[in-house]
N, C-alpha and C positions, 0 to 999 in steps of 0.2 A: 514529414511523415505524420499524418492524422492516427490517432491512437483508435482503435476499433471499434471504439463503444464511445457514439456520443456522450461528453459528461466525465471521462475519465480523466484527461489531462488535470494536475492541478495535484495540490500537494493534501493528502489525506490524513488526518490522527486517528490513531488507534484508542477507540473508547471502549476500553475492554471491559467495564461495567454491563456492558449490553451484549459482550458475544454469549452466543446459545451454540448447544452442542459442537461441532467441529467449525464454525465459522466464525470468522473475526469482523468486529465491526470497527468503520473507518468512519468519520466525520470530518467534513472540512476545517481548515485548520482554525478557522475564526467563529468555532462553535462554541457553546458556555458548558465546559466541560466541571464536572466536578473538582477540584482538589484534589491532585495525587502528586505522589512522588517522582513525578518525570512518566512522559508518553513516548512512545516508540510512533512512527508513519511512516508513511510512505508517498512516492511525489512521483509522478507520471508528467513527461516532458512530450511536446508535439515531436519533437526533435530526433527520439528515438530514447534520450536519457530516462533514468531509475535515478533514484536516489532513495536508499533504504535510512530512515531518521532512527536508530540506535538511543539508548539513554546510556548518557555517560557518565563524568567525572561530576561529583555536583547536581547530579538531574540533570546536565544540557543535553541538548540534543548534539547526537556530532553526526556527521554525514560519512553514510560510505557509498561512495558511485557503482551506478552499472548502467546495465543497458534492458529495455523490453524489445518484445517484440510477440505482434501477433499469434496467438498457438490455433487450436482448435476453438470452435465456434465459443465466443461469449468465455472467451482465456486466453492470459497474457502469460508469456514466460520472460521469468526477472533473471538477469546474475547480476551478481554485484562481485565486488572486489574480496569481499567476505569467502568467495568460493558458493559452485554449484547453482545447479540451476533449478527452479523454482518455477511451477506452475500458479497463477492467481488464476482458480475458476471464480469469476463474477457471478457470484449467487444473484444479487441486488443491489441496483446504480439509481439511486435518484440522486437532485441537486443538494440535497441536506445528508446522504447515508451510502456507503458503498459495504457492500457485504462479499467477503472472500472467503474461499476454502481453498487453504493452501495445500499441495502434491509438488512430489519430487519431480523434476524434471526426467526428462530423456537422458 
């Protein structure tokens, strides 16, 4: 299953330095991020898989599964294992930055 938005598959960090008002910014995961305390991301699979990247025990990253799927024009809906479903409106996708503004699901 091709993900909706050329450019989105692939695992994205959350570089909360740079989010403005209601939107979160992602960056791929091999960006030069500042120094922080553990990042949260998020990972879009062709396959149909989510994986939402949590900070855990120590700063690591741990993984909770789910699944996407297409919503309305230029928006993904996530669940994960975590519960609930989750719209990503894709504000802005290029190859270096994706920008979301998350809403409750249906």
């Amino acid at each position: 299953m091709p993900t909706p938005m050329d450019g989105l598959a692939g695992r994205w960090t959350h570089s909360f330095e740079e989010d403005h008002d209601d939107i979160a910014v992602y960056r791929p995961s091999d960006h030069d991020f500042p120094r922080a305390r553990g990042r949260d991301g998020i990972e879009f699979s062709t396959d149909g898989s989510f994986t939402e990247w949590a900070v855990g025990r120590g700063d690591a990253r741990e993984p909770i599964p789910g699944r996407w799927r297409a919503a309305e024009t230029n928006s993904v809906a996530v669940n994960t294992e975590r519960g609930g479903e989750q719209v990503l409106e894709v504000v802005h996708l290029a190859p270096d930055r994706l920008e979301v503004r998350r809403r409750a699901g249906r």
